[in-house]
C-alpha positions as a Markdown table, in Angstrom:
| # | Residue | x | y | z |
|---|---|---|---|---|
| 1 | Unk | 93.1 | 128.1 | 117.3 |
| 2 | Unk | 93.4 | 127.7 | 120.8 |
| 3 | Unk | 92.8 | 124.8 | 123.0 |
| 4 | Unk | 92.5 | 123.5 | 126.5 |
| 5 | Unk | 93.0 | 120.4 | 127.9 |
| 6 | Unk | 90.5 | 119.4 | 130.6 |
| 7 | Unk | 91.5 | 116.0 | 130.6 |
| 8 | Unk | 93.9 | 113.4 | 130.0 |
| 9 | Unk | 93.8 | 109.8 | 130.7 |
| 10 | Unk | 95.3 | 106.0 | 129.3 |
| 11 | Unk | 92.0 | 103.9 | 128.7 |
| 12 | Unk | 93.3 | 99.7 | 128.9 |
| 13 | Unk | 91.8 | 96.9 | 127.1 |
| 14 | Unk | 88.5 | 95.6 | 129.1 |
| 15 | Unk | 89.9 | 92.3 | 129.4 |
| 16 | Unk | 94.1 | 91.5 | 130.2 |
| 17 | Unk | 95.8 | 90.4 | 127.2 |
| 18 | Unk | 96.9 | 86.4 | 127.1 |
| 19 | Unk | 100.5 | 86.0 | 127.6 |
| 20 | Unk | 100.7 | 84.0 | 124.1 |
| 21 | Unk | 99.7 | 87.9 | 122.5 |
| 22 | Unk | 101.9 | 89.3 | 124.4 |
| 23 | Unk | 104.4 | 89.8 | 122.0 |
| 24 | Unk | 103.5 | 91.7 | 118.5 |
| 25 | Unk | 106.6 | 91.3 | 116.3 |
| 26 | Unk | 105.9 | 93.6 | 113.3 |
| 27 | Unk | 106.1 | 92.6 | 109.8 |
| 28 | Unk | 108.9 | 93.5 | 107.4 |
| 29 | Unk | 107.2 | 95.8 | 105.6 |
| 30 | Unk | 106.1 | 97.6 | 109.1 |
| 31 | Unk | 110.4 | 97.3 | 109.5 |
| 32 | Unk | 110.8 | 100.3 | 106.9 |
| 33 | Unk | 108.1 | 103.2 | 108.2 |
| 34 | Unk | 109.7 | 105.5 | 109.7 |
| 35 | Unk | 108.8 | 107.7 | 112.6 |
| 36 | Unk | 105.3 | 108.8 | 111.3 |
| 37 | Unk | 102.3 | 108.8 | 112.7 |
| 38 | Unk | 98.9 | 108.1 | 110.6 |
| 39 | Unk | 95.3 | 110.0 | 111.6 |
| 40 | Unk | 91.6 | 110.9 | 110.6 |
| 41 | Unk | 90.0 | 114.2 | 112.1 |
| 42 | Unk | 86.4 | 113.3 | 112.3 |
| 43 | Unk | 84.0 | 116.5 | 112.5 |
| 44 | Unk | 81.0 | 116.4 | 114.3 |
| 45 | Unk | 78.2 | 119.2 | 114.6 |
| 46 | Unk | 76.1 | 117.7 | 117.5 |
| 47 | Unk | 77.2 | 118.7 | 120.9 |
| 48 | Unk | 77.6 | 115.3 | 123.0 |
| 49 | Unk | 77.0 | 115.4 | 126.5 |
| 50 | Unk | 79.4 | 113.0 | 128.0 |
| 51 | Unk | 82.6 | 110.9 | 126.4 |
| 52 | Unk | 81.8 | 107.8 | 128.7 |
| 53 | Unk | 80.2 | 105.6 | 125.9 |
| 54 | Unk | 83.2 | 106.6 | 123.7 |
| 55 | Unk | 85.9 | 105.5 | 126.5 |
| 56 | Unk | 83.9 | 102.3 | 127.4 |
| 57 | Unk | 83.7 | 101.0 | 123.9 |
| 58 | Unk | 87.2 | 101.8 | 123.5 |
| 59 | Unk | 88.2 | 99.3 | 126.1 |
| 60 | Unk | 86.0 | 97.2 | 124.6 |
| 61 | Unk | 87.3 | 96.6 | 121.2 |
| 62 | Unk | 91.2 | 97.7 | 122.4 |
| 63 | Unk | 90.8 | 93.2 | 123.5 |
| 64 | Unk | 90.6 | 93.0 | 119.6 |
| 65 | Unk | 93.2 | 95.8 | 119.0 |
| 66 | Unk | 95.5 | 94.8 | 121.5 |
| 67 | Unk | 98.8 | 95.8 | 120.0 |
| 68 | Unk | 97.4 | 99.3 | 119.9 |
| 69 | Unk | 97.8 | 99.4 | 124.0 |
| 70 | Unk | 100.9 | 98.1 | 124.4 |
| 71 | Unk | 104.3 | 100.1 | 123.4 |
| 72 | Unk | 106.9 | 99.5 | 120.9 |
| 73 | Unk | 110.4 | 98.4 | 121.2 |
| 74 | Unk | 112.1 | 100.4 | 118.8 |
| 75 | Unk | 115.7 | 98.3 | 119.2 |
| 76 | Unk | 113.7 | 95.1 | 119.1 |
| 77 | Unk | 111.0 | 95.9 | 116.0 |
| 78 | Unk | 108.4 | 94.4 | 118.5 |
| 79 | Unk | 105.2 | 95.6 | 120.5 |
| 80 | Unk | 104.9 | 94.8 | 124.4 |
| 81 | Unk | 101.3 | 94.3 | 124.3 |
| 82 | Unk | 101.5 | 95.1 | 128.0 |
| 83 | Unk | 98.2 | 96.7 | 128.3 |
| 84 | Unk | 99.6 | 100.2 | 129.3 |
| 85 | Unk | 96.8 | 101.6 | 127.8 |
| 86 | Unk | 96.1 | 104.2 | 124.9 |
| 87 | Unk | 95.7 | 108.4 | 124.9 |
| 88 | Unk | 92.3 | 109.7 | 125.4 |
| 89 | Unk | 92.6 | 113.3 | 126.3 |
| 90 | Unk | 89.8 | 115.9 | 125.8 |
| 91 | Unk | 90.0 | 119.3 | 125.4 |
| 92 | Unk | 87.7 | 122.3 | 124.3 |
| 93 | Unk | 88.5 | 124.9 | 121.7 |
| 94 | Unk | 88.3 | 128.9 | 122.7 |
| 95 | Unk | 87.7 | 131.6 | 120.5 |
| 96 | Unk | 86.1 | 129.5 | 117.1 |
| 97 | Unk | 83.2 | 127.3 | 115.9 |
| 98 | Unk | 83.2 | 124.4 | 114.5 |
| 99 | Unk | 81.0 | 125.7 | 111.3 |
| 100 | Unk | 84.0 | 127.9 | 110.3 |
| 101 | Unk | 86.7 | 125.1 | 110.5 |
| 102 | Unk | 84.6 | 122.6 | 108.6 |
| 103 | Unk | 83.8 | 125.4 | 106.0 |
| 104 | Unk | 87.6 | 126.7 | 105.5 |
| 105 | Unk | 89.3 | 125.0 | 102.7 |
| 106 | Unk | 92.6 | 126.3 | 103.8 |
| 107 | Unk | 93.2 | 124.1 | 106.9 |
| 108 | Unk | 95.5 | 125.8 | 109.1 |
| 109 | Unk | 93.9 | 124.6 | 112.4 |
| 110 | Unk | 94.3 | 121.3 | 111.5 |
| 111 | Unk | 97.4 | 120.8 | 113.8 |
| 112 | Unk | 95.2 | 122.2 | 117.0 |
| 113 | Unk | 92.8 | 119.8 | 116.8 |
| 114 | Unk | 95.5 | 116.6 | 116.9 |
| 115 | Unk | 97.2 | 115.0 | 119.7 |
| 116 | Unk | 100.6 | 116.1 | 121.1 |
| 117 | Unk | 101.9 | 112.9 | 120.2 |
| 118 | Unk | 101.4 | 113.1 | 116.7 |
| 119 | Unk | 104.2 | 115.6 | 116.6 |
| 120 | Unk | 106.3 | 114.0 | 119.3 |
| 121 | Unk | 107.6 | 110.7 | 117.7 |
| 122 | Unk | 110.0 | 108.3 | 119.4 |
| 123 | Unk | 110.0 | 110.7 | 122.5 |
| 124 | Unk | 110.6 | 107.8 | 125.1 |
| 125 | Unk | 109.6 | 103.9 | 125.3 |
| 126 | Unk | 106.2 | 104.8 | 126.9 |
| 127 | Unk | 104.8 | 107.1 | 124.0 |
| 128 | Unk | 101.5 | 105.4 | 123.3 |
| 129 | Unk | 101.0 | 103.9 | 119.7 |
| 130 | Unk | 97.5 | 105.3 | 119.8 |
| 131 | Unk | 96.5 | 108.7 | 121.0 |
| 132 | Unk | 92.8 | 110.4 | 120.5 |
| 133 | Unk | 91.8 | 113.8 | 121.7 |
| 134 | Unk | 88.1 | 114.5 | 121.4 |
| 135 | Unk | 87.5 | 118.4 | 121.4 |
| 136 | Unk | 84.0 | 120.4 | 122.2 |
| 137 | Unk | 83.5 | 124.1 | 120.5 |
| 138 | Unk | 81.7 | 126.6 | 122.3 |
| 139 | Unk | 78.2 | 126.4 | 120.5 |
| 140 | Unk | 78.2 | 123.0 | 120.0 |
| 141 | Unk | 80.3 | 120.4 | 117.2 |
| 142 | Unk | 83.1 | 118.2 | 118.5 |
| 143 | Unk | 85.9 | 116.3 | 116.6 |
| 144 | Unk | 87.2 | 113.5 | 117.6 |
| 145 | Unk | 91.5 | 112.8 | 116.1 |
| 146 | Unk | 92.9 | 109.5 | 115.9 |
| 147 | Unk | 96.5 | 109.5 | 115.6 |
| 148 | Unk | 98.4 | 105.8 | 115.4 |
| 149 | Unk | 101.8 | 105.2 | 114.9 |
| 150 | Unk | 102.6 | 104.2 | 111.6 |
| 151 | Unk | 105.3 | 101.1 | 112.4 |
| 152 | Unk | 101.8 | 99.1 | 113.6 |
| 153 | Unk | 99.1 | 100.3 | 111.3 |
| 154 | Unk | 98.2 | 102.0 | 107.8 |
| 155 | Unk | 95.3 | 103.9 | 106.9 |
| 156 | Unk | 93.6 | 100.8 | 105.6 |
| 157 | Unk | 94.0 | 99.5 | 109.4 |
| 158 | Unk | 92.9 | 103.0 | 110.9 |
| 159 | Unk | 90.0 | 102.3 | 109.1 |
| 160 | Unk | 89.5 | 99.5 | 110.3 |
| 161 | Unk | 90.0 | 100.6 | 114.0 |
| 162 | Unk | 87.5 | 103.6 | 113.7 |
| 163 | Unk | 84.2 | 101.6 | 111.9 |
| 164 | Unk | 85.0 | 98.6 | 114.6 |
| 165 | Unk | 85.0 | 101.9 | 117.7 |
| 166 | Unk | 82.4 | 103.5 | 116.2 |
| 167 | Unk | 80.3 | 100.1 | 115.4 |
| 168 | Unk | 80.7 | 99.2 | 119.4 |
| 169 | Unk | 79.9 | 103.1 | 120.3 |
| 170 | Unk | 76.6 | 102.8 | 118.9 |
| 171 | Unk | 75.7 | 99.0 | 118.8 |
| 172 | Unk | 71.7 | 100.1 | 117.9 |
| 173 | Unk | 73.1 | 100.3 | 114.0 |
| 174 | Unk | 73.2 | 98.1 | 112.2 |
| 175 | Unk | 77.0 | 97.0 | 111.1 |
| 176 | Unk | 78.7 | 94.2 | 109.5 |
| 177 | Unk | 80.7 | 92.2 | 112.2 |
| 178 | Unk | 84.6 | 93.5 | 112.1 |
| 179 | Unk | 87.3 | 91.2 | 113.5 |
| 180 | Unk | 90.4 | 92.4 | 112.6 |
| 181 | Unk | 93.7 | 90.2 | 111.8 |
| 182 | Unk | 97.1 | 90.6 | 113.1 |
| 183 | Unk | 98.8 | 87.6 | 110.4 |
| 184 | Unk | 100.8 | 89.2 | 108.4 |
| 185 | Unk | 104.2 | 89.4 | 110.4 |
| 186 | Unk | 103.8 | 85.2 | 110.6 |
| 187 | Unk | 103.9 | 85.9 | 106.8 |
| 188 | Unk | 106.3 | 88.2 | 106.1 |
| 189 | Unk | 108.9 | 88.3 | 109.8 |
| 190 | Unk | 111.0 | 91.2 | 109.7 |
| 191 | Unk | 115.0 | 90.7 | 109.8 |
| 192 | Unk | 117.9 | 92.7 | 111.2 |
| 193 | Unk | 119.2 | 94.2 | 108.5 |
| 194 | Unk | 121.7 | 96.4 | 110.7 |
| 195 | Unk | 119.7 | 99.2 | 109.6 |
| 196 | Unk | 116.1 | 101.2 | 109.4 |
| 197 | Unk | 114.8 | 104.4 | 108.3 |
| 198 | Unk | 116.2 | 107.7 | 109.6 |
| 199 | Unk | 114.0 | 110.4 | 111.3 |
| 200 | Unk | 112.0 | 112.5 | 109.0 |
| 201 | Unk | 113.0 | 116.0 | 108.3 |
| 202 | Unk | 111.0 | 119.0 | 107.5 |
| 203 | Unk | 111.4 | 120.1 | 104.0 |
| 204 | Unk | 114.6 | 122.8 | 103.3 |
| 205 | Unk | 112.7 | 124.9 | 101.1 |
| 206 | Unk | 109.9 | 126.0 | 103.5 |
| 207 | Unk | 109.1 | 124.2 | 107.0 |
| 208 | Unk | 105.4 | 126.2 | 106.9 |
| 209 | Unk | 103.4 | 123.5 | 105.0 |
| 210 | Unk | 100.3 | 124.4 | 103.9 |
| 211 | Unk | 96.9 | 121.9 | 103.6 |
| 212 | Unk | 94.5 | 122.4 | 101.7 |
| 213 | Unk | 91.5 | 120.6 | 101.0 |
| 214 | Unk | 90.1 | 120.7 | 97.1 |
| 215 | Unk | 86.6 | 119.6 | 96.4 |
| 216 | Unk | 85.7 | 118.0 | 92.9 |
| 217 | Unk | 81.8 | 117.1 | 92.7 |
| 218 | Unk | 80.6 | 114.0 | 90.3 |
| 219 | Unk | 79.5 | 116.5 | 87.8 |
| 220 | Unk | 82.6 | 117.9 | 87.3 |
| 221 | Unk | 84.7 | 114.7 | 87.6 |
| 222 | Unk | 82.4 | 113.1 | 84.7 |
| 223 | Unk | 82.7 | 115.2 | 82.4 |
| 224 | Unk | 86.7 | 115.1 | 83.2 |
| 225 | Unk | 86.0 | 111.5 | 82.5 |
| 226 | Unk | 84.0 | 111.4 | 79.5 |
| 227 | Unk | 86.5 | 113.4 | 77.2 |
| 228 | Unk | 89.4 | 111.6 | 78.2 |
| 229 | Unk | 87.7 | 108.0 | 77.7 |
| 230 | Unk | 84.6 | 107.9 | 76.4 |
| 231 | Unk | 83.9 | 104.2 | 75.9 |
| 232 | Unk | 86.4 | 103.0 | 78.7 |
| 233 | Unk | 85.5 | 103.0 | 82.7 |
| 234 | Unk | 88.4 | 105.1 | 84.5 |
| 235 | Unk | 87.8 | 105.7 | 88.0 |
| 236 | Unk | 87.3 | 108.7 | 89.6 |
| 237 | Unk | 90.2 | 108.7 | 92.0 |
| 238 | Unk | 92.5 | 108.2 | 88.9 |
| 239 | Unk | 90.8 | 111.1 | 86.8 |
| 240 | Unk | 91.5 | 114.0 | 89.8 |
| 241 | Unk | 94.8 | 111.9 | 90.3 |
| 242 | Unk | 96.2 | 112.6 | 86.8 |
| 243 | Unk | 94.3 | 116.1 | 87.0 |
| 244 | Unk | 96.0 | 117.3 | 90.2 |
| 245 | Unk | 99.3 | 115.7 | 88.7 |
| 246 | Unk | 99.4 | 117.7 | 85.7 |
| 247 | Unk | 99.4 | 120.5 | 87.7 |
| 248 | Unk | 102.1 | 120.0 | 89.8 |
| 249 | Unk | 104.1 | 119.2 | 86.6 |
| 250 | Unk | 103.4 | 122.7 | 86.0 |
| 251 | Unk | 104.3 | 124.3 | 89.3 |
| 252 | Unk | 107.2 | 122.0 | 89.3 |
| 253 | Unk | 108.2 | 123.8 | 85.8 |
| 254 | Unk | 107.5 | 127.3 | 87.6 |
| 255 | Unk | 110.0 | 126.6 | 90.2 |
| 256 | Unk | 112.8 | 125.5 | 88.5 |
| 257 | Unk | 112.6 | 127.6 | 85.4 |
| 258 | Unk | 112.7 | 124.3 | 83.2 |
| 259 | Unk | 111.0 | 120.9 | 82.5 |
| 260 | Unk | 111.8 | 118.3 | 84.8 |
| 261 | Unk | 111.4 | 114.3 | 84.8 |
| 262 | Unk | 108.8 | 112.8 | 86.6 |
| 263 | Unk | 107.1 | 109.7 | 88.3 |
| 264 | Unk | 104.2 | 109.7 | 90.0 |
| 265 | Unk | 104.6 | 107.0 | 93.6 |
| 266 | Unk | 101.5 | 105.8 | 95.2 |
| 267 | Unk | 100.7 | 103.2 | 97.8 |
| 268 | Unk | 99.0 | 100.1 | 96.5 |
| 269 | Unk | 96.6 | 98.5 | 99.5 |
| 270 | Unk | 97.8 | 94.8 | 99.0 |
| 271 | Unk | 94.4 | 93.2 | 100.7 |
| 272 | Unk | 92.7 | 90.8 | 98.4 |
| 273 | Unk | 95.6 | 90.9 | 95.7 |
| 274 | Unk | 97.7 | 88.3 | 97.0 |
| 275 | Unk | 98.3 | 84.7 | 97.1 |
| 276 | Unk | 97.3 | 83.5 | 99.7 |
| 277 | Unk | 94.7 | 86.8 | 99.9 |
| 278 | Unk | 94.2 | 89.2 | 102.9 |
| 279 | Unk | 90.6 | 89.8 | 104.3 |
| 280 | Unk | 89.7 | 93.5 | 104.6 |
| 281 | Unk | 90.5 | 93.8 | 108.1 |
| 282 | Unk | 94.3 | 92.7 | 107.8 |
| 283 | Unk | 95.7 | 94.7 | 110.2 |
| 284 | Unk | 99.3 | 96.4 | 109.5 |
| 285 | Unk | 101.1 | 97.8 | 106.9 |
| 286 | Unk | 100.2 | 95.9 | 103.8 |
| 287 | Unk | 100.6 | 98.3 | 101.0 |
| 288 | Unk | 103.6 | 98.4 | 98.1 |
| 289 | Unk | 104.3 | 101.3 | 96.5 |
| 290 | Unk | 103.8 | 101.9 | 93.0 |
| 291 | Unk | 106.4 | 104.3 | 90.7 |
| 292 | Unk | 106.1 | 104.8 | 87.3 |
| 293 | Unk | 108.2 | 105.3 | 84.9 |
| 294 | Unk | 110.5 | 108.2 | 84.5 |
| 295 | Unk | 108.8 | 110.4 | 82.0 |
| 296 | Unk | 109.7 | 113.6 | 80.4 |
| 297 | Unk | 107.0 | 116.4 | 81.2 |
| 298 | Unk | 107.2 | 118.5 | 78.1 |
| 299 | Unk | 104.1 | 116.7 | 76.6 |
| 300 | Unk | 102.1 | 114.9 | 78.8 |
| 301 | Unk | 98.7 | 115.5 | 79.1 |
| 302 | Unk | 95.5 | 114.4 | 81.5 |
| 303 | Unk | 94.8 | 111.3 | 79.5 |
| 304 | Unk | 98.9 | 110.3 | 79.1 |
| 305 | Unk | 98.5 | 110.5 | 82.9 |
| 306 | Unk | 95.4 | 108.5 | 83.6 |
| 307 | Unk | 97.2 | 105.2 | 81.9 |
| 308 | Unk | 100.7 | 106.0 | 83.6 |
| 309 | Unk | 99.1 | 105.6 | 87.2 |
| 310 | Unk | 96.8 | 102.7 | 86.1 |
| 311 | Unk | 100.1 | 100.7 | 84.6 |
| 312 | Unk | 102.0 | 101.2 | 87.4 |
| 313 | Unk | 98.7 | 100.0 | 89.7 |
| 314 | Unk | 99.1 | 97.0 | 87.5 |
| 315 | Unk | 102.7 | 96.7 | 87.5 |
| 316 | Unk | 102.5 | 96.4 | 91.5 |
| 317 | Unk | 100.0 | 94.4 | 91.7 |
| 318 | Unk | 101.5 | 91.4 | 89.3 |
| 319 | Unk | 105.5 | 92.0 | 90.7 |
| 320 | Unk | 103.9 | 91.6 | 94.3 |
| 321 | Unk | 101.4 | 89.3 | 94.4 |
| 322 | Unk | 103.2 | 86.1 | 95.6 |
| 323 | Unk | 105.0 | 88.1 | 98.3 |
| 324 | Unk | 103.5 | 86.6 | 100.5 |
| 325 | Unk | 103.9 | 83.1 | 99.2 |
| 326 | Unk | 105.9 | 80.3 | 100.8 |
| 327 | Unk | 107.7 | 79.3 | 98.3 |
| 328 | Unk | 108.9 | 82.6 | 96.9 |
| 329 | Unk | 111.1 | 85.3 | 98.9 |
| 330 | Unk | 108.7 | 87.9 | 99.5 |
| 331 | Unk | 111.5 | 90.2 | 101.5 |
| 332 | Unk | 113.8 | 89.9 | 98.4 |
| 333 | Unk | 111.0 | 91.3 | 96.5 |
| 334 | Unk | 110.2 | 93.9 | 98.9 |
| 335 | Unk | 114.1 | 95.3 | 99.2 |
| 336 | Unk | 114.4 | 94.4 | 95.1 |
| 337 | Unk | 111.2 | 97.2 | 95.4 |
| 338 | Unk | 112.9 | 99.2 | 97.4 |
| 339 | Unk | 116.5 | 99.7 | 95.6 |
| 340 | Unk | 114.3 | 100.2 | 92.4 |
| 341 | Unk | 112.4 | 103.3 | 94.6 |
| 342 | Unk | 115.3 | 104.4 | 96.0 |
| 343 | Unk | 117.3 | 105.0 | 92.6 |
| 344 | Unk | 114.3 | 107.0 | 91.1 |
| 345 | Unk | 113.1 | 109.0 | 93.8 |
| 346 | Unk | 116.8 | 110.2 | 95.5 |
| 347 | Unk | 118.4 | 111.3 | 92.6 |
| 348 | Unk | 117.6 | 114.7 | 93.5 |
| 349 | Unk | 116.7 | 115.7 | 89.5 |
| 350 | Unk | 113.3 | 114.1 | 89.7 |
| 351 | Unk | 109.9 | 115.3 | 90.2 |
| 352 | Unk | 108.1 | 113.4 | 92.8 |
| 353 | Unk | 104.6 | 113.7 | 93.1 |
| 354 | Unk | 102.8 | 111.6 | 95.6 |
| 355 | Unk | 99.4 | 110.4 | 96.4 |
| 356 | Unk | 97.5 | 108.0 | 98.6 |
| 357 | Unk | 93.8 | 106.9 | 98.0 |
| 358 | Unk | 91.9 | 106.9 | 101.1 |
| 359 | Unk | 88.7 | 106.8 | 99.7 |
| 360 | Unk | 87.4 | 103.4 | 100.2 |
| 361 | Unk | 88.4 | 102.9 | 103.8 |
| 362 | Unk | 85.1 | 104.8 | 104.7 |
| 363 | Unk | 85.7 | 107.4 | 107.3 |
| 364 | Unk | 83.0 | 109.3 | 106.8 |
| 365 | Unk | 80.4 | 106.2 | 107.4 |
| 366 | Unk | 82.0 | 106.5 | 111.5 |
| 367 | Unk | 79.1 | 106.8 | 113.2 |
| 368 | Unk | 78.9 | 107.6 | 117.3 |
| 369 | Unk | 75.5 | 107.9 | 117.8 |
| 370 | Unk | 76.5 | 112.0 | 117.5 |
| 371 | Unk | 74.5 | 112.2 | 114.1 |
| 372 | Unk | 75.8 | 112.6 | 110.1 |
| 373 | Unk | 79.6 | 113.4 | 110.1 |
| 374 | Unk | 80.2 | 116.7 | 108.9 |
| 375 | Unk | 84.0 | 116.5 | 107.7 |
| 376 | Unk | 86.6 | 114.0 | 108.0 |
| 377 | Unk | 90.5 | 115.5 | 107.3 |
| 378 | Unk | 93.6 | 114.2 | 107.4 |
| 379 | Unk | 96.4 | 114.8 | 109.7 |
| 380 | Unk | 98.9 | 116.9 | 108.0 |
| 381 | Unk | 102.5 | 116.0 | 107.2 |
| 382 | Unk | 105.5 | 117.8 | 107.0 |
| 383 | Unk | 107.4 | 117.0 | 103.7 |
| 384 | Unk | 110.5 | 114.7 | 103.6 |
| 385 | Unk | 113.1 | 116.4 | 101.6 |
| 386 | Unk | 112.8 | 114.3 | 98.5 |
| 387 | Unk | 109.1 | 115.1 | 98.1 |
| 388 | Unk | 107.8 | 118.6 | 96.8 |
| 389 | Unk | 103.8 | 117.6 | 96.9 |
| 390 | Unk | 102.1 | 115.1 | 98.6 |
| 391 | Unk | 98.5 | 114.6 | 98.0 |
| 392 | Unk | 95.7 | 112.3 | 99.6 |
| 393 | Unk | 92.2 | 111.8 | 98.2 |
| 394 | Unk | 89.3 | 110.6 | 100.2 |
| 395 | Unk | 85.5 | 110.4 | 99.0 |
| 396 | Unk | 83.2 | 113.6 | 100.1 |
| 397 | Unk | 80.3 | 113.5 | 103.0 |
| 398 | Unk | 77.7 | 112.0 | 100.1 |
| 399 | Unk | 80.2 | 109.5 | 98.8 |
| 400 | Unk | 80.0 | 110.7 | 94.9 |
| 401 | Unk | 82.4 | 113.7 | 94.8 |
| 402 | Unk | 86.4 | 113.6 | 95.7 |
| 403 | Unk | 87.9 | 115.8 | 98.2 |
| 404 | Unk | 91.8 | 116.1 | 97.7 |
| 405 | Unk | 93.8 | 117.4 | 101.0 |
| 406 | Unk | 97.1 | 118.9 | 99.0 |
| 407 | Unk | 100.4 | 119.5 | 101.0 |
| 408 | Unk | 102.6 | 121.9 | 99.8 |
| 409 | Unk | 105.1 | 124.8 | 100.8 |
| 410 | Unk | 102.8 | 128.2 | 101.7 |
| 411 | Unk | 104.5 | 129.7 | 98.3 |
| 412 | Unk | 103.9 | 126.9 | 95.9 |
| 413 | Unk | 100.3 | 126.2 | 97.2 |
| 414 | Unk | 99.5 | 130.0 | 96.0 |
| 415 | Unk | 101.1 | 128.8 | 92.4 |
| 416 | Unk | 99.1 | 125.6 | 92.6 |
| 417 | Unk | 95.4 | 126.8 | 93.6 |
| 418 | Unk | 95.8 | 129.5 | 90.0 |
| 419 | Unk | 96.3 | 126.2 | 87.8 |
| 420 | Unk | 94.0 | 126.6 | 84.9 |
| 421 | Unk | 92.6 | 122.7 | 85.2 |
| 422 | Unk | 92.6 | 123.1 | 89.3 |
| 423 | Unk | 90.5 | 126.5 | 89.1 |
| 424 | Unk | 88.4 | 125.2 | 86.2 |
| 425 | Unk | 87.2 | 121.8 | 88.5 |
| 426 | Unk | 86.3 | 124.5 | 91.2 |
| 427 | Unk | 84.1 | 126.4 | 88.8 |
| 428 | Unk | 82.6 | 123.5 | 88.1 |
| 429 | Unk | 82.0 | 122.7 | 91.2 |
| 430 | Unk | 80.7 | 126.2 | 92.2 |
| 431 | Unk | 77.8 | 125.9 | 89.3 |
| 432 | Unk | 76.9 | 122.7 | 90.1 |
């Protein structure tokens, strides 16, 4: 897909930023992302006239979200809420429509659609922690990408960000109030440790990652459900989790001619589980990961798979739930974490296979006045060397169904997509 830019321009917070918020040191678990950025493409098939009530209510709420105009200090682990301001650039796309990007499961174009700096990390001490590019297709549609680094914010927080923007966008609707937090770093300060995380590396095997987005309707997700527990509630997101693993334990047995060990590593949004609890709109990085245990995957089936990611949910949940505590030393607990990761993942002989549930941070209720949202993607990663699959799972446009945006290498997404349990979901989805 091509693009071009017709405009590009740092939108400030309405108001100046007191001098006491002038300084945003980040929290300790902020200390160990690397140089990622997070984003949500939002698709949109009306054709707005005008981006002025988008830029106006973005300096607006950027007085709530004030660290998200300033710039970080890498040397430092600190925002200079400075007001300098975040990315708003708008562009229009040549040559496609937005009907054939939204219906394409295969999402090649995603990278076209996102701003420059969500590829260019660390570039210089002015790169913007937030950047959005809105772009307008030919015969109408437009997409708006939000890309924010992830040293400031998770995709609990990005959440956040986008239902407050859209809320003050259209303030007709009807919305409960949003006012985000910035506490958590009083909590949990970060601490020289003489060291942080290196720069992320495309994957040796294939740099061309492919995404692609799987679809798994209620019908077919029930039924899933129903014959692995039929008295016992498992969620949804669990059922395609252990579904989708299974058949990357496959894959994973295709590529190296042999069973492997694996553990399954997810990220386990922390808000509301500790003492003393977070509200919703915690802003930061305030997720643990949780591993499971090394398991052998000669014979481990769907339902073996559903209870290994709900114990290690668990696990997380009661190791970490004082880290935040006073009295107890939540950043020995975080690095105890950490060593613990660091020894199963690393070894090299382990299959990883990774997801992150986005589903209840409700992207697709972002609403601009521009009518229903037609998609809402994620941006696409490439994969750190230790990982082989990564995999995020988001609810579907009528809230019921599962959509799962899989990232793997162009060969072994060809492998993945003939799994018998992946193609038998789609049929199911196809007749429903």
């Amino acid at each position: 897909m091509k693009v071009n830019k017709i405009m590009s321009k740092l939108i400030k917070p309405e108001t100046p930023t007191p001098e006491k918020l002038k300084i945003y040191n980040i929290s300790f678990i902020d200390q160990f992302k690397g140089p990622l950025n997070v984003a949500i493409i939002l698709f949109y098939e009306s054709n707005p006239e005008t981006t002025i009530d988008l830029q106006e209510s973005l300096a607006k709420i950027l007085v709530q979200f004030y660290p998200l105009a300033g710039r970080f200090i890498k040397n430092d682990n600190l925002v200079n809420c400075s007001d300098q301001g975040v990315e708003f650039i708008e562009t229009e796309a040549l040559g496609v429509e937005l009907a054939e990007v939204v219906s394409k499961t295969d999402t090649g174009q995603l990278n076209d659609l996102l701003p420059e700096h969500y590829f260019r990390l660390d570039e210089s001490p002015d790169s913007p922690i937030l950047s959005i590019e809105v772009t307008r297709f030919p015969s109408g549609g437009a997409v708006i990408s939000i890309s924010v680094s992830h040293r400031v914010f998770d995709a609990s927080s990005l959440g956040t960000f986008v239902a407050a923007w859209s809320a003050a966008t259209n303030p007709d609707r009807t919305v409960q109030m949003i006012n985000p937090t910035f506490d958590i770093p009083s909590m949990l300060p970060n601490k020289d440790l003489g060291h942080g995380p290196g720069p992320v590396q495309s994957n040796n095997r294939d740099d061309e990652i492919a995404v692609k987005r799987f679809r798994f309707n209620n019908e077919a997700i029930t039924a899933m459900t129903t014959r692995i527990s039929p008295v016992k509630t498992v969620s949804g997101v669990r059922v395609v989790c252990a579904v989708i693993a299974k058949a990357l334990i496959r894959l994973d047995r295709v590529r190296h001619g042999r069973d492997r060990d694996f553990v399954i590593t997810q990220p386990v949004n922390m808000r509301g589980r500790t003492v003393p609890p977070q509200p919703r709109h915690a802003c930061g990085n305030f997720f643990i990961s949780a591993l499971t245990r090394r398991v052998a995957a000669e014979a481990v089936g769907v339902k073996e798979l559903v209870d290994l990611i709900g114990d290690s949910v668990r696990r997380c949940v009661g190791d970490y739930g004082e880290v935040l505590c006073r009295d107890q030393d939540g950043r020995g607990m975080i690095l105890s974490g950490i060593g613990n990761y660091t020894e199963a993942v690393f070894n090299g002989e382990t299959n990883v296979v990774a997801f992150s549930d986005w589903s209840r941070f409700g992207f697709y209720e972002a609403d601009f006045g521009w009518g229903k949202l037609a998609l809402a993607s994620i941006g696409p990663q490439r994969l750190p060397p230790m990982f082989s699959n990564i995999v995020v799972l988001m609810s579907d446009s009528e809230g019921v169904g599962i959509e799962a945006w899989v990232m793997l290498s162009q060969n072994d997404m060809l492998c993945f997509q003939q799994d018998e349990d992946i193609r038998l979901f789609q049929l199911a989805r196809n007749s429903a």
